[in-house]
C-alpha beads as a LAMMPS data file, in Angstrom:
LAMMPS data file: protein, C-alpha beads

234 atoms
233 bonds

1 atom types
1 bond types

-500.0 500.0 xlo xhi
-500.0 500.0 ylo yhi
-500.0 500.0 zlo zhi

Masses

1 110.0

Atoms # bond

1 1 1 -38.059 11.207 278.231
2 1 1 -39.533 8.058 280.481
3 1 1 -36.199 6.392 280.747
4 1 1 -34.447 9.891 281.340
5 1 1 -36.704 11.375 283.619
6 1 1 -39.419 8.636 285.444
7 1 1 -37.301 5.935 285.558
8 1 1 -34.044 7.576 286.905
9 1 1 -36.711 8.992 289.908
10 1 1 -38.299 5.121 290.424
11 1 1 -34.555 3.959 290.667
12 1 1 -32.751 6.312 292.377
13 1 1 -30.067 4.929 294.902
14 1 1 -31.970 1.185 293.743
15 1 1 -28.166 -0.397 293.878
16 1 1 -29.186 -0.184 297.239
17 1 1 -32.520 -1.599 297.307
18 1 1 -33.912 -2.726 293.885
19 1 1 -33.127 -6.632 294.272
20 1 1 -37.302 -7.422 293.351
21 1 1 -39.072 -7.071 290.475
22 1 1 -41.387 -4.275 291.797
23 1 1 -44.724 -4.907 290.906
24 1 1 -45.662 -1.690 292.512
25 1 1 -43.138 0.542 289.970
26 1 1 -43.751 -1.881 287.099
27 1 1 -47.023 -0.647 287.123
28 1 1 -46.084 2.586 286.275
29 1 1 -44.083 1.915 283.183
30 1 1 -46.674 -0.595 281.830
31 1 1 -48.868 1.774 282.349
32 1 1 -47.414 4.772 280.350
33 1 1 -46.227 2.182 277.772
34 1 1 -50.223 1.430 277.064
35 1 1 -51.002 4.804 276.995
36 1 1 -48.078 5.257 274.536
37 1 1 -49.810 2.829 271.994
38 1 1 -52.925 3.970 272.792
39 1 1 -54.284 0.273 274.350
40 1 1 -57.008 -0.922 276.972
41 1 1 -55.587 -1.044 280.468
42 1 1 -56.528 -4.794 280.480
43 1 1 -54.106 -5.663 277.290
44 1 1 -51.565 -8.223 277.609
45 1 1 -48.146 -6.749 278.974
46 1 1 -46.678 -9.340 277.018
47 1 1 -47.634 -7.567 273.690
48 1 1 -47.243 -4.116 275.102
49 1 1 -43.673 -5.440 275.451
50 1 1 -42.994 -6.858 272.441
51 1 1 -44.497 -4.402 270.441
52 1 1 -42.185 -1.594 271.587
53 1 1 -39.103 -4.061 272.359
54 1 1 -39.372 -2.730 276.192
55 1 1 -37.506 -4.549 279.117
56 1 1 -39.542 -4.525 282.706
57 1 1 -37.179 -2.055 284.690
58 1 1 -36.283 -4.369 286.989
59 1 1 -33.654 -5.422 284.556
60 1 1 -31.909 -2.219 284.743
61 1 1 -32.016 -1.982 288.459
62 1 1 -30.034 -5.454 288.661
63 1 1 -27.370 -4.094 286.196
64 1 1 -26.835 -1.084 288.412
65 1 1 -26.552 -3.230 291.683
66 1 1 -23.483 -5.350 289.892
67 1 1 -22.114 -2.846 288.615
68 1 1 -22.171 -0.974 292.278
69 1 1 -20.790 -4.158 293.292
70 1 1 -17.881 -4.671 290.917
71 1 1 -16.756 -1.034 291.853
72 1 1 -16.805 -2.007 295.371
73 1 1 -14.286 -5.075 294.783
74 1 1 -12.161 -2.675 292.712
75 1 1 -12.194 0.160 295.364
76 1 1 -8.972 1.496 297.349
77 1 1 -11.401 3.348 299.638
78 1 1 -10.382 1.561 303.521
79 1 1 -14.019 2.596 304.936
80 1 1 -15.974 1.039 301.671
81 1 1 -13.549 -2.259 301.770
82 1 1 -13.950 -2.582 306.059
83 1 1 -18.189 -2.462 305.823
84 1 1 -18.184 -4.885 302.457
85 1 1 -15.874 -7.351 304.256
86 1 1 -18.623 -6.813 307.345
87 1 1 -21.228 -7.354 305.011
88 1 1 -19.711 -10.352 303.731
89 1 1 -18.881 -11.990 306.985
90 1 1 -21.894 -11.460 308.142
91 1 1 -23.548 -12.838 304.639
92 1 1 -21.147 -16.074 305.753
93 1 1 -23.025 -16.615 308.580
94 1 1 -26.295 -16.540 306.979
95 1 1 -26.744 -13.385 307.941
96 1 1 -29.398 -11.214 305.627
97 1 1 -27.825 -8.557 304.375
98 1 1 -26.857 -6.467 301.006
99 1 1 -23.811 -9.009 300.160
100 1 1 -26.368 -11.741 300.689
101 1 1 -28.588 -10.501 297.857
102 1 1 -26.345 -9.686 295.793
103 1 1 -25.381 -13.687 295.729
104 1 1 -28.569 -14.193 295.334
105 1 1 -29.128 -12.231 292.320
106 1 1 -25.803 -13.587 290.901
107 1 1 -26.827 -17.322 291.794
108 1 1 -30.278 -17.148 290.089
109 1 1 -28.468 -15.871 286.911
110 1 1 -25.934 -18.791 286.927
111 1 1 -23.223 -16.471 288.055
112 1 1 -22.035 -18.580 291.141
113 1 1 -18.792 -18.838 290.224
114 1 1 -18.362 -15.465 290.427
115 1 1 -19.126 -15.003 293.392
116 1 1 -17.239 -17.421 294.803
117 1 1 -14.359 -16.318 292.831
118 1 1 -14.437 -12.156 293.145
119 1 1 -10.822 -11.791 292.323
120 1 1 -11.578 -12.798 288.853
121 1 1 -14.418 -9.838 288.233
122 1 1 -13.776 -7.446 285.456
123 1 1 -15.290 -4.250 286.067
124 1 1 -16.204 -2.919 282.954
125 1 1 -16.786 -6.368 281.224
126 1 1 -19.027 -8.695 283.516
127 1 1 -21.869 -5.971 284.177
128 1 1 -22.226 -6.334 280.300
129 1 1 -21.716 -10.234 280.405
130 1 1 -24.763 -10.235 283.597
131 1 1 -26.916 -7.685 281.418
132 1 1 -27.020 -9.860 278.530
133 1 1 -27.720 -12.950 280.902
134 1 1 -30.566 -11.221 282.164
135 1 1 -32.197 -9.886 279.150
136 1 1 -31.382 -13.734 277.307
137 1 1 -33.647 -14.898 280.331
138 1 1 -36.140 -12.846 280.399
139 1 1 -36.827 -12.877 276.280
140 1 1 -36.941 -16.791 277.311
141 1 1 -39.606 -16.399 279.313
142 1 1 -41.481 -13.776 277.007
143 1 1 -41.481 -16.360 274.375
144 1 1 -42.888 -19.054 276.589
145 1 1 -45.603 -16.707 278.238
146 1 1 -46.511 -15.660 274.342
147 1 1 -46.923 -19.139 273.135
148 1 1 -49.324 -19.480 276.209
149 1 1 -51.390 -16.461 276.260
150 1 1 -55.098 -17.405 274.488
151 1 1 -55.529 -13.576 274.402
152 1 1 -52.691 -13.488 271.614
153 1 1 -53.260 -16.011 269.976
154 1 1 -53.226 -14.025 266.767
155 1 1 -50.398 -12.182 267.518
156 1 1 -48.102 -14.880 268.023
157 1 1 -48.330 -16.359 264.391
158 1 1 -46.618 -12.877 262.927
159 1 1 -44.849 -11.974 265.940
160 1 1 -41.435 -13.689 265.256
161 1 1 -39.125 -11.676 267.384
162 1 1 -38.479 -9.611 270.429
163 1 1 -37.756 -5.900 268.460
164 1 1 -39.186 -2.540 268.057
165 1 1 -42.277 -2.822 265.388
166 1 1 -41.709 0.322 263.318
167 1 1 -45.173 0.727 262.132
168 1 1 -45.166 2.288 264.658
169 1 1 -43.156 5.465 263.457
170 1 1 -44.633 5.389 260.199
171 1 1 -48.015 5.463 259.793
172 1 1 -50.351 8.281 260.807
173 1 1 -51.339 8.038 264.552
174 1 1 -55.284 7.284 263.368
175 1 1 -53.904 4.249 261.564
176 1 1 -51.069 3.697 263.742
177 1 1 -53.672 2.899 266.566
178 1 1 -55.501 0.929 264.691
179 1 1 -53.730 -1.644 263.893
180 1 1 -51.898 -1.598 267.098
181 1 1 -55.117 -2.350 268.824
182 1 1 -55.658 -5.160 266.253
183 1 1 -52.725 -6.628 266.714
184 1 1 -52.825 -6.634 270.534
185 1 1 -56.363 -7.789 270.842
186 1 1 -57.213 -4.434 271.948
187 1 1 -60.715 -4.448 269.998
188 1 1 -64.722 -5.216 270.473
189 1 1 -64.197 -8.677 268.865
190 1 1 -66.618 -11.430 270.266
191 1 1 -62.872 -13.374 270.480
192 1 1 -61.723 -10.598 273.080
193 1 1 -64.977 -9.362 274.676
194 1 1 -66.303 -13.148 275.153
195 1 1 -63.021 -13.153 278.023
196 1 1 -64.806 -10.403 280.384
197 1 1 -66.594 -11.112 283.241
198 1 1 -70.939 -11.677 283.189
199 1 1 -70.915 -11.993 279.594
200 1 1 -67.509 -14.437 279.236
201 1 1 -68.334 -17.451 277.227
202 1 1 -66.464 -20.443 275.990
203 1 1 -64.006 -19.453 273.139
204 1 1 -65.663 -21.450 270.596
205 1 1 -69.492 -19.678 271.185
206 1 1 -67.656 -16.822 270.207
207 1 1 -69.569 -16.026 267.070
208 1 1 -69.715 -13.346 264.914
209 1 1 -72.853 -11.328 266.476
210 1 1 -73.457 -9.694 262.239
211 1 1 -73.006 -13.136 259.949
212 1 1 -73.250 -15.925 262.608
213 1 1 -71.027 -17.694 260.876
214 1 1 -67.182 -18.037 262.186
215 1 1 -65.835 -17.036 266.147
216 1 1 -65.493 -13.220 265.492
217 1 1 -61.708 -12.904 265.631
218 1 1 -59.376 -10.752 263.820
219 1 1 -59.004 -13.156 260.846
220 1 1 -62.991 -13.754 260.744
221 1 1 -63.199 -9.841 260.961
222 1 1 -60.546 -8.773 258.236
223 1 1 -60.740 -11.359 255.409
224 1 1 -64.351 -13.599 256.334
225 1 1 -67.069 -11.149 257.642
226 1 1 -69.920 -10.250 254.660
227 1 1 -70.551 -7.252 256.551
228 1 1 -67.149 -5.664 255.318
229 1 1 -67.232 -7.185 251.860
230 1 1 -67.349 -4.108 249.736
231 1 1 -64.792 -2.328 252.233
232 1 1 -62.441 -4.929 251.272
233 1 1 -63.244 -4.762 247.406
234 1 1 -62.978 -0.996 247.772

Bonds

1 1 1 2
2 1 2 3
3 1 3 4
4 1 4 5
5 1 5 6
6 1 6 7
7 1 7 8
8 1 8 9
9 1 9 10
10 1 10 11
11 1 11 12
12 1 12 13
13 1 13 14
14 1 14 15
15 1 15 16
16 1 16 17
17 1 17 18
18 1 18 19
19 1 19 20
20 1 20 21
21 1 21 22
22 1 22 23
23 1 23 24
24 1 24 25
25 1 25 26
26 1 26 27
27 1 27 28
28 1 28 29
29 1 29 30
30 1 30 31
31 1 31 32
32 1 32 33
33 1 33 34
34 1 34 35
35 1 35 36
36 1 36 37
37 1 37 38
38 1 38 39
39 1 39 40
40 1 40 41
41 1 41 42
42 1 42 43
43 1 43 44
44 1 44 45
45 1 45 46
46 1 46 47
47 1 47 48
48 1 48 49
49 1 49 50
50 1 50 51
51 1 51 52
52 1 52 53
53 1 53 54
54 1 54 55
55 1 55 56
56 1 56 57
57 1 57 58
58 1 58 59
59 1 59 60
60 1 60 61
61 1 61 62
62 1 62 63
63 1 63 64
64 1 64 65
65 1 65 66
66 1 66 67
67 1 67 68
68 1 68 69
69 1 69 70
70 1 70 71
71 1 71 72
72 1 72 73
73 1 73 74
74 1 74 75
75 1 75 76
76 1 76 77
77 1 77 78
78 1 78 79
79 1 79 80
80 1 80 81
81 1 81 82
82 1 82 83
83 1 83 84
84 1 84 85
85 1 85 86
86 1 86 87
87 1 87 88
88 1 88 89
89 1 89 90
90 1 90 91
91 1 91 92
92 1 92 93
93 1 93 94
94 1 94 95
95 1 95 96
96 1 96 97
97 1 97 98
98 1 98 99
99 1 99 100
100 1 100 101
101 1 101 102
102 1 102 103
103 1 103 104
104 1 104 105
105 1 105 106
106 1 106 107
107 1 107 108
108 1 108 109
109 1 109 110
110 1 110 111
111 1 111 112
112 1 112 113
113 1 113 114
114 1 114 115
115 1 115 116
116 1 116 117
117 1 117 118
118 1 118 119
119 1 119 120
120 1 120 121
121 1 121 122
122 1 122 123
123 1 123 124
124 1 124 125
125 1 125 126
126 1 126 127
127 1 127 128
128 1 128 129
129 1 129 130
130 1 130 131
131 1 131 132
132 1 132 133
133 1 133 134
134 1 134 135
135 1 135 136
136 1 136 137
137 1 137 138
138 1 138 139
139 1 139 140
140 1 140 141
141 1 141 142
142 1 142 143
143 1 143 144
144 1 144 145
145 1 145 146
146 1 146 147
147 1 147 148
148 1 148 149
149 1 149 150
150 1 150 151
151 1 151 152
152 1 152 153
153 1 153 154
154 1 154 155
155 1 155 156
156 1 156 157
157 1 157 158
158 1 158 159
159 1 159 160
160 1 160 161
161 1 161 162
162 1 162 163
163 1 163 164
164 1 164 165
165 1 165 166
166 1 166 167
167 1 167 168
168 1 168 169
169 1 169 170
170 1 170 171
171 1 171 172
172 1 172 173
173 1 173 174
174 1 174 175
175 1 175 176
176 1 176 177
177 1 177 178
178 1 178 179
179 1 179 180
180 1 180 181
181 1 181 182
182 1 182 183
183 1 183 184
184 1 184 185
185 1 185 186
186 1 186 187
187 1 187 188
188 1 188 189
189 1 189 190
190 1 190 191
191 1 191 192
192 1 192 193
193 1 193 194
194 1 194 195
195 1 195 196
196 1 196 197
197 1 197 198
198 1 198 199
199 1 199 200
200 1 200 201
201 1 201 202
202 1 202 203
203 1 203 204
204 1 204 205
205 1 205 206
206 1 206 207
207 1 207 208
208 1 208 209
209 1 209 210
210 1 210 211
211 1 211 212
212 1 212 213
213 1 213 214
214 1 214 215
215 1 215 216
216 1 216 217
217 1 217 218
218 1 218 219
219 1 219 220
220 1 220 221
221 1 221 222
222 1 222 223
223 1 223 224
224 1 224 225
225 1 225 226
226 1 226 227
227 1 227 228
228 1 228 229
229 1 229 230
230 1 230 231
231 1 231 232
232 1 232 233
233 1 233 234
């Protein structure tokens, strides 16, 4: 219902005018997506992401644009062909226009070529092509910001993949949030809790406020802490 309804309002006409990354309307899906899995509004996006295999909609707004594009080249219509080539002679002249971004957009994907070679453009098959250069990139880039987030730090060791988690359809919602929150580092941990503001403290002062013993993190909490002994046994 998001993708069908919110995000075909945030990108209407965007083969027009989505060419950033939107920070404002990115907002906006993060935001629902945390609500979805029931989170704090200061988790990670980068979990919220990989838990629910979601791709920032700026993605999507780039696939439209090239595909807008591709139909231009391919189009018999004389007014359409007569304002590209204007575009484009203007974009020649370094000129900032709608023709310039677009070879922008196809020159930070590695796509130059194309650009400077339009007649060889297949319609239907290059918007797929740029998609799955963009998506490649950007699950890139999630990996590296995962392997440096200290807020996930549990998360990455079971996290193997970019993909849907289907826990998530099939456990009861009380459970279901749960462990969702676990897994993000959406809890009252000392590990988490230590991070915010008056009270932050170095990671490794992060002790366990019941046994004193270990930094209270989700390991310390599920298989270490006395306090939950007989839960465990039980």
């Amino acid at each position: 219902l998001f993708d069908a309804f919110v995000t075909s309002t945030l990108s209407y006409a965007c083969e027009i005018w989505g060419f950033g990354k939107s920070k404002v309307i990115e907002r906006i899906h993060i935001k629902f997506c945390k609500q979805l899995l029931h989170v704090k509004t200061s988790t990670s996006n980068i979990g919220v992401y990989g838990e629910l295999a979601r791709y920032p909609l700026y993605i999507n707004r780039y696939v439209r644009i090239i595909k807008y594009w591709c139909n231009i080249l391919n189009s018999r219509n004389i007014i359409v062909t007569y304002l590209y080539q204007s575009l484009l002679n203007g974009c020649n002249r370094g000129v900032r226009n709608w023709a310039s971004y677009v070879k922008n957009l196809l020159d930070s994907y590695g796509f130059s070529y194309i650009w400077s070679n339009p007649t060889s453009v297949h319609v239907n098959s290059f918007p797929v092509e740029f998609k799955q250069r963009v998506l490649d990139v950007f699950k890139q880039t999630w990996y590296n910001d995962l392997c440096l987030n200290n807020s996930l730090c549990t998360y990455r060791t079971f996290k193997e993949s970019f993909q849907y988690e289907y826990y998530l359809d099939i456990l009861p919602k009380m459970y279901r949030i749960a462990l969702t929150r676990l897994r993000l580092s959406s809890h009252p941990l000392r590990i988490e809790t230590g991070r915010y503001g008056n009270n932050r403290i170095d990671r490794y002062l992060r002790y366990c406020t019941i046994c004193n013993i270990d930094i209270e993190d989700e390991y310390h909490f599920i298989l270490v802490c006395e306090k939950y002994t007989e839960l465990r046994h039980s």
